[in-house]
mmCIF file of the C-alpha atoms, coordinates in Angstrom:
data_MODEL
# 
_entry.id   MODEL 
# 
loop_
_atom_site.group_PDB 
_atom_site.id 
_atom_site.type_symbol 
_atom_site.label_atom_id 
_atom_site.label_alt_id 
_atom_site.label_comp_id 
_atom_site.label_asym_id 
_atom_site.label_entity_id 
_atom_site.label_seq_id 
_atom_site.pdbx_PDB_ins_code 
_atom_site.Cartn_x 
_atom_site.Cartn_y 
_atom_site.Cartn_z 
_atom_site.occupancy 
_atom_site.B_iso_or_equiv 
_atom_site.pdbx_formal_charge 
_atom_site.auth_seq_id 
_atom_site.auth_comp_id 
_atom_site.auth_asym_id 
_atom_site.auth_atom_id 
_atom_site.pdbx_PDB_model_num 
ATOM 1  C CA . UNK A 1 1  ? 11.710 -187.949 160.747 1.00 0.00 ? 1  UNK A CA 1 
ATOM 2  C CA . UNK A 1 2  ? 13.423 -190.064 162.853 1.00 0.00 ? 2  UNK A CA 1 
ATOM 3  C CA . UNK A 1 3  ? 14.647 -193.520 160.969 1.00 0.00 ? 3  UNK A CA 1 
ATOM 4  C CA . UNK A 1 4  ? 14.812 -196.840 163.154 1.00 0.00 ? 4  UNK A CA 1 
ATOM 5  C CA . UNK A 1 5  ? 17.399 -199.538 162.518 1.00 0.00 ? 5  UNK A CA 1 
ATOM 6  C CA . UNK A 1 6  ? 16.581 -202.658 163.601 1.00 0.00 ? 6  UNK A CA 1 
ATOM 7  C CA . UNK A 1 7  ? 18.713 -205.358 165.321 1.00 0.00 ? 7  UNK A CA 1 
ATOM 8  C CA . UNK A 1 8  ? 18.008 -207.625 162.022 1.00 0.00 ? 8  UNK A CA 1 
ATOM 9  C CA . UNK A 1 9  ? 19.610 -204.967 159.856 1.00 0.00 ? 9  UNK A CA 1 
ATOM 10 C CA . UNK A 1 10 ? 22.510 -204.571 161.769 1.00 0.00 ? 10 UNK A CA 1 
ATOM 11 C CA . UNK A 1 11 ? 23.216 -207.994 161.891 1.00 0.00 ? 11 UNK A CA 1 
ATOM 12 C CA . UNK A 1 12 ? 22.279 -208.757 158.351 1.00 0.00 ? 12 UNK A CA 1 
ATOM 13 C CA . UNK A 1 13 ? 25.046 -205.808 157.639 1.00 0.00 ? 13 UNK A CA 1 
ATOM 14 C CA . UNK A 1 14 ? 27.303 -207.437 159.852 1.00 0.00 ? 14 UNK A CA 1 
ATOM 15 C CA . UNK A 1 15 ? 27.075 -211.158 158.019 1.00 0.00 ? 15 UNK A CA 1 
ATOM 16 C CA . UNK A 1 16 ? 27.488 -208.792 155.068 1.00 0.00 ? 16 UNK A CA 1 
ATOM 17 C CA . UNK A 1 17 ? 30.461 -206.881 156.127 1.00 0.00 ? 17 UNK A CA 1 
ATOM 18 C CA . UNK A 1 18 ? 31.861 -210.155 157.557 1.00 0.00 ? 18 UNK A CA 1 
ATOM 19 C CA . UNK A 1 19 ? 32.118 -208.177 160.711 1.00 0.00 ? 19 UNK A CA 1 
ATOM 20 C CA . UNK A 1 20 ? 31.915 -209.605 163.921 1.00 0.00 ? 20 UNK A CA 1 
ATOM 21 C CA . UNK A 1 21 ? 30.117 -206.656 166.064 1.00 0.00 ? 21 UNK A CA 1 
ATOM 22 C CA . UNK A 1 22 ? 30.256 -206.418 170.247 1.00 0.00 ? 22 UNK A CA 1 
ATOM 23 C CA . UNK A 1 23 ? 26.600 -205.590 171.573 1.00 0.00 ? 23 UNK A CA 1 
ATOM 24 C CA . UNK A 1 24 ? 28.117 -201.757 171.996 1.00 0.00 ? 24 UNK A CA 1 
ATOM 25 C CA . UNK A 1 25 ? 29.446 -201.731 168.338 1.00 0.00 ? 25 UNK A CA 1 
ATOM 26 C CA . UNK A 1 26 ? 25.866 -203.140 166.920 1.00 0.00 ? 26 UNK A CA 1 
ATOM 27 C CA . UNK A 1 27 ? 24.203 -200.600 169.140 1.00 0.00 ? 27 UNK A CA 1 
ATOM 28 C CA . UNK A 1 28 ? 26.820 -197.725 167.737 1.00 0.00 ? 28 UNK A CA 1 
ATOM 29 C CA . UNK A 1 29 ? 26.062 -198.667 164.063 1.00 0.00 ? 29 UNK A CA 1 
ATOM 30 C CA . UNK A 1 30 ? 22.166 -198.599 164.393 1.00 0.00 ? 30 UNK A CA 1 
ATOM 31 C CA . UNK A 1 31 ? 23.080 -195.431 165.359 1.00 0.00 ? 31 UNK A CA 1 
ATOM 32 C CA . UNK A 1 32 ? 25.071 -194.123 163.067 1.00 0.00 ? 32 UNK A CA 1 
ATOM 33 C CA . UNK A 1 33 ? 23.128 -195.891 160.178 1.00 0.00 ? 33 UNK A CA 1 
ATOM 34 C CA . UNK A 1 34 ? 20.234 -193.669 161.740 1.00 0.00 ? 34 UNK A CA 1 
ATOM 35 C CA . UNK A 1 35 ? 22.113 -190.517 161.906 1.00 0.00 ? 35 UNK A CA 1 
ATOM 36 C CA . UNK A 1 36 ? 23.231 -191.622 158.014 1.00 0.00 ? 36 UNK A CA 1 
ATOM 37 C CA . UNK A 1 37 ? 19.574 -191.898 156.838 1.00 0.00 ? 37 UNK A CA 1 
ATOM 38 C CA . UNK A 1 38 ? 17.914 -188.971 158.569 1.00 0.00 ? 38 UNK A CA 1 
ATOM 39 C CA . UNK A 1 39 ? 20.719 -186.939 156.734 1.00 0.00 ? 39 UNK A CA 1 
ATOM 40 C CA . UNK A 1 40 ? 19.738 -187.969 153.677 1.00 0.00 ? 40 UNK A CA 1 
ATOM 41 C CA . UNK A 1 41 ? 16.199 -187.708 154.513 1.00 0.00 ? 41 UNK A CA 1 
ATOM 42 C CA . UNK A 1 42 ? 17.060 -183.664 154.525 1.00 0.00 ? 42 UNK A CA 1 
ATOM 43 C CA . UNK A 1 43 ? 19.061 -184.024 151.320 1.00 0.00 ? 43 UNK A CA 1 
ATOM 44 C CA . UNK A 1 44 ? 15.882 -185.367 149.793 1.00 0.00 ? 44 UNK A CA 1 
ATOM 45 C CA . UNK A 1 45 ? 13.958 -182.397 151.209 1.00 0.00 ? 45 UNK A CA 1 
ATOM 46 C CA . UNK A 1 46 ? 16.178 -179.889 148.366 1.00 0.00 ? 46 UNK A CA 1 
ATOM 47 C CA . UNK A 1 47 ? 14.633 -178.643 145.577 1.00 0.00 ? 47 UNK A CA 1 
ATOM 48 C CA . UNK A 1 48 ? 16.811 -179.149 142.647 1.00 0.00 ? 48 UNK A CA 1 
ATOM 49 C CA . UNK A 1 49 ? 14.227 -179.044 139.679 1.00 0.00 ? 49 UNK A CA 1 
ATOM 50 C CA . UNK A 1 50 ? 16.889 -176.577 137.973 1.00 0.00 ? 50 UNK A CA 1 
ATOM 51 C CA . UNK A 1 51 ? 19.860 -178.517 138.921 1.00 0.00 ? 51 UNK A CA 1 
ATOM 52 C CA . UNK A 1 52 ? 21.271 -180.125 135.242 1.00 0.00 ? 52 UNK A CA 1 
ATOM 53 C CA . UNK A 1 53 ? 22.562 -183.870 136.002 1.00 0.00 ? 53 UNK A CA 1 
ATOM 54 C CA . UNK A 1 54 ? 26.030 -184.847 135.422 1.00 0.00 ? 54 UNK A CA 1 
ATOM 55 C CA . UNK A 1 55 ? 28.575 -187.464 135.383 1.00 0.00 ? 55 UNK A CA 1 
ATOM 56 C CA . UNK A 1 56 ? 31.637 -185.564 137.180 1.00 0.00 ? 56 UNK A CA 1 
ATOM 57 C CA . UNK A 1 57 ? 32.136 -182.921 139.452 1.00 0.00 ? 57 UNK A CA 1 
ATOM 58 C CA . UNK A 1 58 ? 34.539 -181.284 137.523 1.00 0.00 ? 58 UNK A CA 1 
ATOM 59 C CA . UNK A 1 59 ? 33.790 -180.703 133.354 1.00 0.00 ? 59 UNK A CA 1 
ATOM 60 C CA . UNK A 1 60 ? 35.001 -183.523 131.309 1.00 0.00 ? 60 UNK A CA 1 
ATOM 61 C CA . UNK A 1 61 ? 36.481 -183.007 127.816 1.00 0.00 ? 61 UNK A CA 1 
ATOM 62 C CA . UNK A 1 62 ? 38.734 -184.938 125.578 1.00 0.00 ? 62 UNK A CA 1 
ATOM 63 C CA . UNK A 1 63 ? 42.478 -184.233 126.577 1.00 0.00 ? 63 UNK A CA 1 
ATOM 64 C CA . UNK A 1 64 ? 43.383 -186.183 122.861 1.00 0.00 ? 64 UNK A CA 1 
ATOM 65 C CA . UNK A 1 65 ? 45.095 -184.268 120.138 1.00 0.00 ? 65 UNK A CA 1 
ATOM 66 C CA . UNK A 1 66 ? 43.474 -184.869 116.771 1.00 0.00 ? 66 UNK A CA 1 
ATOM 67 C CA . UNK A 1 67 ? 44.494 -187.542 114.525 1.00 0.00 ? 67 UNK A CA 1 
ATOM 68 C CA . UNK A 1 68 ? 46.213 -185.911 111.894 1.00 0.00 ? 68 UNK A CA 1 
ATOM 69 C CA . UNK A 1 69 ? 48.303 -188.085 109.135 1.00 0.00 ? 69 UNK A CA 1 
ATOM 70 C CA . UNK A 1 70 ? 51.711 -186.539 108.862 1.00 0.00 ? 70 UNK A CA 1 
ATOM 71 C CA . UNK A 1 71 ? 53.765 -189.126 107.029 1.00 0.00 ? 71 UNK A CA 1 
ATOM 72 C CA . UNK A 1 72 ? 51.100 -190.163 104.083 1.00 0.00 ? 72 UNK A CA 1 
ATOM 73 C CA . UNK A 1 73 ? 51.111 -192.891 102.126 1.00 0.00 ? 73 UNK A CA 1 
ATOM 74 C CA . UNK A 1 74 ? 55.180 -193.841 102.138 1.00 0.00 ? 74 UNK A CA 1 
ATOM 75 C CA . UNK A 1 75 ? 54.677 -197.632 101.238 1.00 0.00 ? 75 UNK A CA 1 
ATOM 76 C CA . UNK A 1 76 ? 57.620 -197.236 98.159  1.00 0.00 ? 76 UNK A CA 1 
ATOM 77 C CA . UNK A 1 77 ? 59.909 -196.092 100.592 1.00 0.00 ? 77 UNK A CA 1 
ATOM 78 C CA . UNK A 1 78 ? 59.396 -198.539 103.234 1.00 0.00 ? 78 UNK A CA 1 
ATOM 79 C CA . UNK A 1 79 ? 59.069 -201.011 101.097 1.00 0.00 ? 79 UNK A CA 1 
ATOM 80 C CA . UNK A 1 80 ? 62.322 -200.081 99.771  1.00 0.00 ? 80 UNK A CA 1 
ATOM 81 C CA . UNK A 1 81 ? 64.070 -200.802 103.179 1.00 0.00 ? 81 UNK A CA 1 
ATOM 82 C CA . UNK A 1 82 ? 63.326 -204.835 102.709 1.00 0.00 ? 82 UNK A CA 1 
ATOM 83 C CA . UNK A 1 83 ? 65.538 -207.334 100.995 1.00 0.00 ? 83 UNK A CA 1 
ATOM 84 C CA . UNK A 1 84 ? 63.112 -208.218 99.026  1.00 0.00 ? 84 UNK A CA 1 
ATOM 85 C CA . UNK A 1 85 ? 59.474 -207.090 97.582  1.00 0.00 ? 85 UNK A CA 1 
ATOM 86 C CA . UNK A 1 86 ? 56.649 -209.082 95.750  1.00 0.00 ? 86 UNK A CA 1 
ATOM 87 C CA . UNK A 1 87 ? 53.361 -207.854 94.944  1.00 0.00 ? 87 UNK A CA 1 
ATOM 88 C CA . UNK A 1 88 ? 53.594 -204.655 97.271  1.00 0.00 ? 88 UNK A CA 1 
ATOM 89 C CA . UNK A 1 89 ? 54.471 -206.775 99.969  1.00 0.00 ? 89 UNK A CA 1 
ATOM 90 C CA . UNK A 1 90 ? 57.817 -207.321 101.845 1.00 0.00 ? 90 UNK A CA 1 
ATOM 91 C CA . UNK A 1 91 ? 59.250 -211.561 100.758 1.00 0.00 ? 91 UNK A CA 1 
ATOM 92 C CA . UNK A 1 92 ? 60.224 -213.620 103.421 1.00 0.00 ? 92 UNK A CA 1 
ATOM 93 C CA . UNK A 1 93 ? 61.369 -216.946 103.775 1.00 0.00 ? 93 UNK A CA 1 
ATOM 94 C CA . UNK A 1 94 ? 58.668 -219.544 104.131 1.00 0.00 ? 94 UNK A CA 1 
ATOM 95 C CA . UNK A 1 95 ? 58.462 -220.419 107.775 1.00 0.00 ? 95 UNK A CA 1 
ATOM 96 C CA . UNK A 1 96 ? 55.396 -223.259 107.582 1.00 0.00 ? 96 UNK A CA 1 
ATOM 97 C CA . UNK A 1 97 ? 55.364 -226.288 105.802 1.00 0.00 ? 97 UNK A CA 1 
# 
């Protein structure tokens, strides 16, 4: 099945590309564009019913450690590290009037 590529299309690719094509290099990509096509004209002809789809080539997983809590809840001893504490909270000098 043998796919034609029009002038149009090549120079509607062209305007695209923002390529400024010689009459040899238009005629070149028509035919590579038609060599392009007819090759995936034969990729379309493969079964692949029993082919799963996927997102990657290679398998995926998560390359995270789990988030495990190692210090716990430590609030009186950082809290203890301030100048000052009020209400569970560090006290610091107002800064807004």
């Amino acid at each position: 099945m043998a796919t034609k590529i029009s002038d149009e299309t090549i120079e509607y690719v062209g305007i695209l590309a923002k390529l400024a094509l010689s009459r040899e290099e238009k005629e070149a990509a028509k035919k590579d564009m038609g060599r392009m096509l007819e090759y995936i004209d034969r990729l379309n002809e493969l079964d692949t019913s029993d082919v799963q789809p996927m997102s990657h080539i290679f398998p995926v997983s998560n390359v995270f450690r789990e988030d495990i809590v190692t210090n716990g809840d430590d609030r009186e001893d950082i809290l203890a590290n301030g100048p000052e504490v009020k209400d569970g909270a560090f006290k610091v000098p107002k800064t807004v009037e």
